[in-house]
C-alpha positions in Angstrom: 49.7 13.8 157.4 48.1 10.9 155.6 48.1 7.3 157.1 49.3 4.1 156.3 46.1 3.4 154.5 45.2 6.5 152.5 49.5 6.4 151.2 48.2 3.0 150.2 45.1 4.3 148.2 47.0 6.9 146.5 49.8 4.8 145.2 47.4 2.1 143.9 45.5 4.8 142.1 48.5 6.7 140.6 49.5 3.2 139.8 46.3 2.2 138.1 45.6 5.7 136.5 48.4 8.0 136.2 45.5 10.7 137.2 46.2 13.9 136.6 44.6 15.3 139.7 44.2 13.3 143.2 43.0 13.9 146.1 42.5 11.5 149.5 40.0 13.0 151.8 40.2 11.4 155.5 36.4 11.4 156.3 36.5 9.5 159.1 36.4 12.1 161.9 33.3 13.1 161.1 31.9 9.3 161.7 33.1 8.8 165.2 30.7 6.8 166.9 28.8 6.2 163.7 28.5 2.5 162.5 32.0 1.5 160.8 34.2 3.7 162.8 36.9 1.2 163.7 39.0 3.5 165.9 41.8 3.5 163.4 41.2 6.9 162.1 41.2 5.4 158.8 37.5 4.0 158.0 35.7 6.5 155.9 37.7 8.2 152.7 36.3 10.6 149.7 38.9 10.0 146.4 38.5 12.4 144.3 40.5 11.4 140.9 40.8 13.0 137.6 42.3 10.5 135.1 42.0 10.2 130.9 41.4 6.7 132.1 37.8 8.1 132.6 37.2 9.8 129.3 33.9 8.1 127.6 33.5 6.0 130.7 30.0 6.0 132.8 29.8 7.1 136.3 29.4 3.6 137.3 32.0 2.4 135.7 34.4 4.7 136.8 33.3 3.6 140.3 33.9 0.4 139.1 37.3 1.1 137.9 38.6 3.3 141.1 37.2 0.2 143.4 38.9 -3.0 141.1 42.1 -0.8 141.5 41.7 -0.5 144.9 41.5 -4.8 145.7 40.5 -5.0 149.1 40.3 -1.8 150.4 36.6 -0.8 149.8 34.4 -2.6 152.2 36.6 -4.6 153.7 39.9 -2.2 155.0 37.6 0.9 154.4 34.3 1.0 155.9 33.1 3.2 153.7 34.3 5.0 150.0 33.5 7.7 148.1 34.2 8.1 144.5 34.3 11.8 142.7 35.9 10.5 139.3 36.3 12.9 136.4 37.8 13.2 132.8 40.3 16.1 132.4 38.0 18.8 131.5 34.9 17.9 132.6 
């Protein structure tokens, strides 16, 4: 089961990109005790996204793209955010 704050990623991103494939990976387990581990259970995330938003687009900017859509959440709500964003068929 997903928390209040991964339910929040994925709608912003289905929102924002209509992806095709999505996928919120809860890291945060493995950071306990680690710098940025809040206690919340919710501090460290992997999104792995695959959207036509992202066809002809850069790495970065795709980055770019996932963390706009996400507002506040990267580095602020989330400690810490990693971005695996594809094209369909790549």
């Amino acid at each position: 089961m997903n928390g209040p704050l991964a339910q929040e990623i994925s709608q912003l991103l289905i929102a924002a990109f209509a992806p095709t494939s999505l996928d919120i990976i809860n890291d945060s387990a493995s950071h306990h005790g680690h710098a940025g581990h809040d206690g919340s259970g919710e501090s460290h995330f992997t999104v792995a996204i695959e959207s036509a938003a992202f066809a002809g687009v850069s790495r970065l900017e795709r980055q770019r793209m996932v963390n706009r859509a996400l507002g506040d959440i990267p580095g602020q709500r989330v400690h810490a955010l990693a971005i695996k964003a594809k094209a369909p068929g790549e």
